[in-house]
N, C-alpha and C positions, 0 to 999 in steps of 0.2 A: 543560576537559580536552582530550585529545588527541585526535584520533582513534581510535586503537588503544586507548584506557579506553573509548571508546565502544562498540566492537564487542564489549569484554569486558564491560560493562555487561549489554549486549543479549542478550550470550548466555548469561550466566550467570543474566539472566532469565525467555531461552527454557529454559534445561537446570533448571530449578524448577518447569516446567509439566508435567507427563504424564509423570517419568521413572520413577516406579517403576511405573505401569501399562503404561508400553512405547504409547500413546495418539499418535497424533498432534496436533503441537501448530502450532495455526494463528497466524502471525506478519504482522500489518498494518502495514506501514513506510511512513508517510504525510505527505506535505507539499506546497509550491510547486515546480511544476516547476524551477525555480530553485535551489531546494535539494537537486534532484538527489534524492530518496529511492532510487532504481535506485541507487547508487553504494555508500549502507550496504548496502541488501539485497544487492546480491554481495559485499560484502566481507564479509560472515558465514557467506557457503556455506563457504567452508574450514574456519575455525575449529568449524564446526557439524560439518562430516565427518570434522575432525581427532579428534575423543570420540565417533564412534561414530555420529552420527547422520545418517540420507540425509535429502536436504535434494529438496524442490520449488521450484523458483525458478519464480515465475508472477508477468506482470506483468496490474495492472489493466485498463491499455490493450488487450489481447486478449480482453475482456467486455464492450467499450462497449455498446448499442444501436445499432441501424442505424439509418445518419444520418436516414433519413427520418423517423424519430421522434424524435430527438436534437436535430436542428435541424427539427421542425416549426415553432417561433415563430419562426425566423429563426436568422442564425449569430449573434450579437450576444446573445442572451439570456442574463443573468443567472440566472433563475433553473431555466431548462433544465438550463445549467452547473453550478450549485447538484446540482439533485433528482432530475436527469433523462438525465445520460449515462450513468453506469454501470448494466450490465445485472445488479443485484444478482442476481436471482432463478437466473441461469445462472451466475454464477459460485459462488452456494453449493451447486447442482444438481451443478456439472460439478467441483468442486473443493474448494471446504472443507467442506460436509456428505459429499462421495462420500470423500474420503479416509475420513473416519474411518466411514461405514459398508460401503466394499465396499475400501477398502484400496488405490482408485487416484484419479487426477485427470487432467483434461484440458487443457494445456500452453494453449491457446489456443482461441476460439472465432471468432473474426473482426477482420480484421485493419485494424486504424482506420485507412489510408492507403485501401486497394481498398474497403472497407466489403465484400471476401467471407470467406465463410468461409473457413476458414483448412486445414479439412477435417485438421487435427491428431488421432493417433493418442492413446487414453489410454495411460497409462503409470503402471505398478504403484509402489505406494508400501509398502517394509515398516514393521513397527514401529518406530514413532517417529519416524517421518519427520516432520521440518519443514517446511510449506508456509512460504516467505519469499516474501510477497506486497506487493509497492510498488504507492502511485496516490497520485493528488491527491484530494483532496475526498473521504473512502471511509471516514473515523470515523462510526460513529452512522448508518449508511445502512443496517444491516440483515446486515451482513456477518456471518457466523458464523467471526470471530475468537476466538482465545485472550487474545495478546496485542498491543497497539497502541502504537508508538511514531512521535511527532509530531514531525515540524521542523519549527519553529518561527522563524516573522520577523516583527519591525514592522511596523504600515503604513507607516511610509514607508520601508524597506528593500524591501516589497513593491512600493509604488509608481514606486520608482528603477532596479530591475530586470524592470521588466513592460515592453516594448516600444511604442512607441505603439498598434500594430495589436493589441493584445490589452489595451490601457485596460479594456476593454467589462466583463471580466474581475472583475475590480480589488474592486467590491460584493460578488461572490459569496465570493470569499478571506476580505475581510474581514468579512463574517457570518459563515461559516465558521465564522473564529477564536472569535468571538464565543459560536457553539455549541458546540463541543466544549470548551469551557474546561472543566478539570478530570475530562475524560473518559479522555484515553491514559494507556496506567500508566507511560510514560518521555516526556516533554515537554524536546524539547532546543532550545534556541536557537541558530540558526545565521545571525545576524547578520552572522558572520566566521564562513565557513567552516572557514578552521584553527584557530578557536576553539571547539570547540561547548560550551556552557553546559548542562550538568543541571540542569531547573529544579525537578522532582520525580518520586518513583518511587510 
């Protein structure tokens, strides 16, 4: 499909979740850096605000864990990479449990380049607001999502587009894949970017 069926896919399956309770609906757009998941997730803010709904754009990367505990095994570890960088516990604290119990979220928590905080303001969420949340690796880690949709690659599209300095990598992806199979409720193959493949809903 196109593009643009994709983002109306997506959001005719975000606008299916919380709409007659007016609920916020938390949205996980998840893949290989390579696949660019940041890319889908703003190209939904509009169409999302075009019907009505305020939209949270938060990315994963502003809930890492501080490197000291991220890279305690070294930079190179697999399954650090895997189980251990993202800071599940603060970003359902500061963001997808707070939206829908106090009706706001906090934009960032620390910012993966400085590893400081990032000392970000919360910011009020009304009804219905869509949290549009991208990362890698961030299905099946605990998140208090709604809804989860996956990009999707080979291993060896994975393998062809990983740079040498990030080989190390390369295990964790593909176990990954391995685990979440038949976990997102939109699994898209992006092989070829301008082609993405619905592989099921």
């Amino acid at each position: 499909m196109s593009e643009t069926l994709l983002v109306e896919r997506v959001v005719e399956l975000v606008l299916g979740r919380g709409a007659a309770s007016g609920t916020p609906v938390r949205l996980l757009v998840d893949g290989h850096p390579s696949t660019h998941p940041e890319r889908l997730a703003d190209a939904l803010v509009a169409p999302l605000e075009a019907v009505g709904r305020p939209v949270a754009r938060v990315g994963v990367s502003g809930f890492l864990r501080p490197r000291s505990l991220r890279l305690e095994h070294g930079r190179e570890d697999p399954d650090s990479l895997l189980h251990g960088w993202i800071d599940v516990a603060a970003l359902n604290r500061e963001v997808l449990t707070r939206v829908v119990e106090r009706g706001e979220y906090l934009p960032s928590l620390r910012d993966p380049e400085t590893d400081r905080a990032t000392r970000a303001a919360y910011v009020g969420a009304g009804p219905g607001t869509v949290v549009v949340l991208d990362g890698a690796l961030s299905i099946g880690r605990g998140l208090d999502a709604d809804v989860a949709v996956h990009l999707a690659i080979k291993p060896a599209t994975l393998r062809r587009r990983t740079p040498p300095e990030e080989e190390w990598a390369i295990p964790a992806y593909e176990r990954y894949g391995r685990e979440i199979e038949g976990v997102p409720d939109l699994l898209v193959r992006v092989d070829h970017p301008e082609h993405p493949a619905l592989v099921h809903a």
